[in-house]
C-alpha positions as CSV (number, residue, x, y, z in Angstrom):
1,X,259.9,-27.7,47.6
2,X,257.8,-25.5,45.5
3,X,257.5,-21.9,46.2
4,X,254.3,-20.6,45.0
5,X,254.1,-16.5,44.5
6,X,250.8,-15.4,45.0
7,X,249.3,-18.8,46.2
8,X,246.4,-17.5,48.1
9,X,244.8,-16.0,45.2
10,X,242.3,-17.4,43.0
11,X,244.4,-19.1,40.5
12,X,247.2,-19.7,43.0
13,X,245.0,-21.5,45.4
14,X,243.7,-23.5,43.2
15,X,247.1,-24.5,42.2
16,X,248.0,-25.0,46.0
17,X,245.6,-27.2,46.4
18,X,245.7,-29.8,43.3
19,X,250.0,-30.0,44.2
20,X,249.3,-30.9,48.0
21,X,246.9,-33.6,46.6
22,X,249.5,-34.5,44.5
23,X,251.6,-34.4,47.8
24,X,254.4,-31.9,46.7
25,X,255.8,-30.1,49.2
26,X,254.5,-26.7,48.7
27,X,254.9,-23.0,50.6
28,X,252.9,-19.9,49.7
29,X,254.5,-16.2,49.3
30,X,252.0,-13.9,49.4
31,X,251.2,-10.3,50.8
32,X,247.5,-11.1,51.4
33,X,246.3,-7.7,49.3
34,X,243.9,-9.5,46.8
35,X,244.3,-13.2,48.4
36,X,242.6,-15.3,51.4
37,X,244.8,-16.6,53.6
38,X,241.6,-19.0,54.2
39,X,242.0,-20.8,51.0
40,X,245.2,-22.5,51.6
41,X,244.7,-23.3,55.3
42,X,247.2,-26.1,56.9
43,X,249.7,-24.3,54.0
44,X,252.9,-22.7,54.9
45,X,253.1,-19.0,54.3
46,X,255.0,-16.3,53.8
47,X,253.2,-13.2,54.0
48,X,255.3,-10.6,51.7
49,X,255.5,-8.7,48.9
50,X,257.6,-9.8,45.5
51,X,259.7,-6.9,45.4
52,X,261.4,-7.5,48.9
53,X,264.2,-9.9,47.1
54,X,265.7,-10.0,50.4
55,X,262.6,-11.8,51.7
56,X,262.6,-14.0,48.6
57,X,266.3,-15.3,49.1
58,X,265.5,-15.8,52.8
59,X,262.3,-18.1,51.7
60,X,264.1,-19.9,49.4
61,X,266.8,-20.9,51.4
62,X,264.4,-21.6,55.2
63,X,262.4,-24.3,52.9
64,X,264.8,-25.4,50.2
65,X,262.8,-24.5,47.1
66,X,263.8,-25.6,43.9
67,X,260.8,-24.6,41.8
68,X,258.9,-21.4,41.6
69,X,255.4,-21.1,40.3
70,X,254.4,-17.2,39.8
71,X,251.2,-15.9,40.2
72,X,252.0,-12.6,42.1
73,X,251.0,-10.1,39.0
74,X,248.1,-7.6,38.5
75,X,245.7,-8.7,36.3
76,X,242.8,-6.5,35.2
77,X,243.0,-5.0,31.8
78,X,241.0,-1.9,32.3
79,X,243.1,-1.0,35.8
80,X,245.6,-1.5,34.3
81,X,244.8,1.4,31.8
82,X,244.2,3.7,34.3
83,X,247.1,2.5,36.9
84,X,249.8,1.5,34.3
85,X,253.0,2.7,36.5
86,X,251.4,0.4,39.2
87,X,251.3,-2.3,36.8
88,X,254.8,-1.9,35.8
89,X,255.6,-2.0,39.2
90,X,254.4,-4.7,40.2
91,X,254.3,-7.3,37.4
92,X,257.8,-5.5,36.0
93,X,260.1,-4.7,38.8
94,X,258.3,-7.8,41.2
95,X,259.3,-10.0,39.1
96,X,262.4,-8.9,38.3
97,X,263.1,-9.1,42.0
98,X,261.8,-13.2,41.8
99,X,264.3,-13.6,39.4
100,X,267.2,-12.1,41.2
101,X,266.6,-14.2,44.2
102,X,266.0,-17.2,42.3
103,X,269.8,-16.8,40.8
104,X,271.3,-15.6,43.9
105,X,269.9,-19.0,45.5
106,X,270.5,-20.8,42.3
107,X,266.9,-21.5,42.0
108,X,266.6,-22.6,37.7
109,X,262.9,-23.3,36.9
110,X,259.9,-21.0,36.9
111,X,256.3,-21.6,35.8
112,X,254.8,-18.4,35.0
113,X,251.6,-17.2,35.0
114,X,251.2,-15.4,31.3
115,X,248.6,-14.4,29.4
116,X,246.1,-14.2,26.5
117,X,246.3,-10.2,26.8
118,X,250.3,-10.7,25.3
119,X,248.7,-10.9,21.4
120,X,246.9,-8.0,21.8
121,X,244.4,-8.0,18.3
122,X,245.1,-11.2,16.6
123,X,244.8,-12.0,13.0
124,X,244.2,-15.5,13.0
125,X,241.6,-16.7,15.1
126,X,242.1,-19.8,17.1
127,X,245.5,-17.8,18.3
128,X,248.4,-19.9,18.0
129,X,251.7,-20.3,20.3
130,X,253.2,-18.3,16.8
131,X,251.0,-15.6,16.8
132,X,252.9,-11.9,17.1
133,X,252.6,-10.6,20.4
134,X,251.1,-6.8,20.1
135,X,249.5,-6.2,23.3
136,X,247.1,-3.4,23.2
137,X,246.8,-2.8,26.9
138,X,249.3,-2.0,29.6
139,X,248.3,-5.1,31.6
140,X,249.2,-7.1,28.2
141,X,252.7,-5.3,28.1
142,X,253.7,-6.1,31.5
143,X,253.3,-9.8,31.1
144,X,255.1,-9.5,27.5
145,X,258.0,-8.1,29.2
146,X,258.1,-10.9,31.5
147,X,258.2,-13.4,29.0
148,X,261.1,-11.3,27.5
149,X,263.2,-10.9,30.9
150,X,262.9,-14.6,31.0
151,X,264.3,-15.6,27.9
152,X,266.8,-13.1,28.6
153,X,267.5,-15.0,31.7
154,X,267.8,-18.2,30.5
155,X,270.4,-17.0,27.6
156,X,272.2,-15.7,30.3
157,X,272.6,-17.7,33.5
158,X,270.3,-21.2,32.3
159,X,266.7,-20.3,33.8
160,X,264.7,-22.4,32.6
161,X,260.5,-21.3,32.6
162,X,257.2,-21.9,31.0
163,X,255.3,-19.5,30.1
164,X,251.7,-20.6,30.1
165,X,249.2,-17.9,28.7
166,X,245.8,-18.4,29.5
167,X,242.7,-16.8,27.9
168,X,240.4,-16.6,30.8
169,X,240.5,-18.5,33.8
170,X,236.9,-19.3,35.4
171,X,234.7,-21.5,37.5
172,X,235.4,-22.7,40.8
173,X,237.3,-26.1,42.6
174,X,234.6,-29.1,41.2
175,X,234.8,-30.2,45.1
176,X,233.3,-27.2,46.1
177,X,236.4,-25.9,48.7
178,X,237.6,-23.2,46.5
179,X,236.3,-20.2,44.3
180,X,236.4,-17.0,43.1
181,X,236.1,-13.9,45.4
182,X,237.8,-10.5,44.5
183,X,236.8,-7.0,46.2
184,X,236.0,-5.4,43.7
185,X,234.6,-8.2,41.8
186,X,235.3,-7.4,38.0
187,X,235.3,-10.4,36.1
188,X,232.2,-11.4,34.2
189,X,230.9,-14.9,35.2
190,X,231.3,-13.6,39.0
191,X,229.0,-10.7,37.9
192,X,226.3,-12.4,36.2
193,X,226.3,-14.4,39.6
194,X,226.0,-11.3,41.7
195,X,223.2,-10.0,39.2
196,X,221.4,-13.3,39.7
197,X,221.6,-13.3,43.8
198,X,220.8,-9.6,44.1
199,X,223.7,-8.4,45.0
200,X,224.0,-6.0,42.1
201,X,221.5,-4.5,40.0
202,X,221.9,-5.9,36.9
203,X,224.9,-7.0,34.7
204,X,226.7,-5.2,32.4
205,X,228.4,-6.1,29.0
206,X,230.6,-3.8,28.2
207,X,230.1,-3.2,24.8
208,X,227.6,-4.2,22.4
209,X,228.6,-3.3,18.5
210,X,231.6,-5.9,18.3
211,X,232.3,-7.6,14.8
212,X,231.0,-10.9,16.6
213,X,227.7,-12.7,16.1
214,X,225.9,-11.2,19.0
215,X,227.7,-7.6,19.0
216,X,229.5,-8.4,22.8
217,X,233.3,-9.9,22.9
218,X,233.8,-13.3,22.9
219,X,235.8,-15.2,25.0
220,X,237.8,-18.3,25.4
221,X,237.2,-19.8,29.4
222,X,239.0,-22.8,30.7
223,X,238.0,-23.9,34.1
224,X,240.4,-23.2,37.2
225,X,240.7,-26.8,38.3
226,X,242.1,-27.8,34.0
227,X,244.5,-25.1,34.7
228,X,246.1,-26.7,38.1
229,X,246.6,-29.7,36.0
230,X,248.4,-28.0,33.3
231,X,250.7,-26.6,35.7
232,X,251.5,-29.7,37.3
233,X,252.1,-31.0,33.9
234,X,254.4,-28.2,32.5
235,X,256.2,-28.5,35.8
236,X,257.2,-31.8,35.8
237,X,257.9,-31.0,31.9
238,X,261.0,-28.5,33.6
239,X,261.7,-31.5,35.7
240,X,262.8,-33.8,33.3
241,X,265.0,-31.1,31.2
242,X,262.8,-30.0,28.9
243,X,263.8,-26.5,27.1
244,X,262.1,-23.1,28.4
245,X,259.1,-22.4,26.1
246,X,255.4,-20.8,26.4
247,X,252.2,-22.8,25.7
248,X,248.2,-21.5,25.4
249,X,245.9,-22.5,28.0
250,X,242.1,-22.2,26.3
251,X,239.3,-24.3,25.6
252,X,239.6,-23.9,22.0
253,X,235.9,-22.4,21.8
254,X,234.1,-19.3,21.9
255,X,231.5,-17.8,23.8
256,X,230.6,-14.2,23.9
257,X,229.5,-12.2,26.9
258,X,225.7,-12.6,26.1
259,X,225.9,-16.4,25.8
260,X,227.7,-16.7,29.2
261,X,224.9,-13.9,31.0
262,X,222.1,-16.6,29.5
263,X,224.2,-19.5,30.7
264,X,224.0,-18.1,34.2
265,X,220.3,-17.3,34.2
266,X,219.8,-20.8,32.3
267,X,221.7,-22.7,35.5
268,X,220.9,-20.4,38.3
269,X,217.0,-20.6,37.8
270,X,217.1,-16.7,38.3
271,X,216.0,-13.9,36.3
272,X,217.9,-10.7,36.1
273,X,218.5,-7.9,34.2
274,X,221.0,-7.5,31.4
275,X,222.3,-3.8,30.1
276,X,224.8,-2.4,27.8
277,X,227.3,-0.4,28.3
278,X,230.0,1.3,27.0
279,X,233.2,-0.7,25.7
280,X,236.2,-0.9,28.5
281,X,239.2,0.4,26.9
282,X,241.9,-2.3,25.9
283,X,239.3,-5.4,25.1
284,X,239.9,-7.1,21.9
285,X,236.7,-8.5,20.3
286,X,237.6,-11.9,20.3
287,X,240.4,-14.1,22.1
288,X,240.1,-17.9,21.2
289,X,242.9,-20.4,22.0
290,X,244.7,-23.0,19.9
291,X,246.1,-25.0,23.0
292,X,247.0,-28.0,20.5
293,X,250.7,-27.6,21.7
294,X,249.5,-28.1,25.3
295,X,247.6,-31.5,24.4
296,X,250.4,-32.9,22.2
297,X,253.6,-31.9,24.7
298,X,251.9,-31.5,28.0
299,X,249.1,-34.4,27.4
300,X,246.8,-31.8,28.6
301,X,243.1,-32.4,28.2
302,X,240.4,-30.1,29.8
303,X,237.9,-32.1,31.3
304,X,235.9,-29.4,33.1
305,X,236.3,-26.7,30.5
306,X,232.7,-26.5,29.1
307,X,230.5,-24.0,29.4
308,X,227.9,-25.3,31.6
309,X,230.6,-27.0,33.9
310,X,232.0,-23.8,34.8
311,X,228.9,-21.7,35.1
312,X,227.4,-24.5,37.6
313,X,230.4,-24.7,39.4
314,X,231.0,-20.7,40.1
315,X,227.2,-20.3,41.2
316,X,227.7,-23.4,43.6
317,X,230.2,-21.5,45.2
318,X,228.9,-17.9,45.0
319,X,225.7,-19.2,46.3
320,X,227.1,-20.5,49.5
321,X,229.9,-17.7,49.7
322,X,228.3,-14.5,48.8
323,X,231.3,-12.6,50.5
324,X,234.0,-14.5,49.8
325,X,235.6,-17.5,52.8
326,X,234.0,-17.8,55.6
327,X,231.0,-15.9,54.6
């Protein structure tokens, strides 16, 4: 059985879904605060919060889990700036708790969910595995640490985890079942959606006087659905006895905020208007992946990753679900 923290998010459910096609056994541990229970109908769940170990040892042991795939974290950049203990809190001391239930249980593989945020600034651009990790932005830090406690773990009582880092997740389920709904919405292909439907004004890029070509950040997006199958992959990876170790998740290519803004009006057929703003603390200018290590070990090739494919896919969804399942 495969216990999956924060399965009824975005990522998570996307996740959920591509392992019960797969037919793994699967149950969900969530406390419902940013996920839909409606996106993993017919799933078992257990609605609760990562730092109740006590809950965590009991799930384990009532469906005889012997993976974990962690989701369960915080994961906006600029709350994170202006909430840090909350961050810590959570994505710290929560999973902290996972891992103390996972040894009390004896429960020795864990696919987490990292990020791109963990390099902070890089100097070379497409970011390798290598790369130092400076994060520049308490939501980075958190999932640092996390990597760290890890490592730590596995030195110490033989947990074994992958670390995948992603740059930045996007687009919705190619069958159309699953998407992207947050309240507040806050990430930028959703946006340009909203902009396009009239739901907001206009859309915002936050910051326009970058060192990139077109003065806005650019950005690294790998569609959700290429993400569930590099999960699957790196877990059956833990399976066989591979060795703990983190990978990048990215496209290997670049787009900055502008392109994606035209990309939406381009597949959307709808005009809208398009302002700068200030810069939102903690964003580096440019986050590009080199995800070779993923291809070569993993045999991981995104097949839904390009620009257009992702775009296309979220305004399918927003389209039909302006607020979010069963709207």
């Amino acid at each position: 059985m495969i216990l999956v923290l924060g399965g009824a998010g975005y990522i998570g459910s996307h996740i959920v879904k591509r392992l019960v096609n797969d037919g793994q056994p699967v149950v969900v541990y969530d406390d419902l605060s940013q996920g839909h229970e409606e996106a993993i109908a017919g799933v078992p769940l257990v609605r609760a919060e990562i730092g109740d170990t006590p809950r965590l040892r009991q799930a384990i042991v009532d469906h005889g889990v012997e993976s974990v795939i962690h989701f369960a974290a915080f994961c906006y950049v600029g709350e994170s700036v202006d909430e840090p203990l909350r961050y810590y809190r959570n994505n710290v001391v929560g999973s902290v708790s996972v891992l103390e239930a996972m040894r009390a249980e004896g429960v020795k593989r864990i696919i987490f969910s990292s990020s791109a945020a963990t390099y902070g600034i890089p100097k070379t651009v497409p970011i390798p595995e290598t790369e130092p990790q400076q994060p520049i932005n308490p939501y980075g830090r958190t999932k640092l640490m996390i990597e760290q406690v890890m490592a730590d773990s596995d030195a110490a009582w033989g947990l074994r985890y992958t670390a995948l880092r992603y740059f930045n997740a996007a687009g919705a389920d190619v069958e159309g079942r699953l998407g992207e709904w947050h309240d507040p919405e806050t990430h930028l292909i959703p946006l340009a959606c909203y902009a396009a439907l009239g739901t907001i004004p206009a859309f915002t890029i936050h910051g326009g006087d970058y060192d990139t070509p077109d003065g806005s950040c650019v950005r690294d997006f790998i569609h959700v659905d290429d993400l569930a199958d590099a999960h699957v992959r790196a877990l059956r990876r833990l399976e066989s006895g591979a060795p703990s170790r983190s990978f990048n998740l990215g496209n290997g290519e670049g787009f900055s905020v502008r392109q994606v803004a035209e990309a939406v009006r381009r597949l959307s057929g709808k005009d809208f208007s398009i302002v700068t703003g200030p810069p939102r603390p903690g964003d580096p200018p440019v986050l590009v992946a080199d995800a070779s290590s993923a291809r070569t070990e993993l045999g991981w090739t995104p097949r839904h990753s390009d620009l257009d494919t992702i775009v296309r896919t979220s305004w399918r969804w927003l389209e039909t679900h302006p607020r979010g399942y069963g709207a």
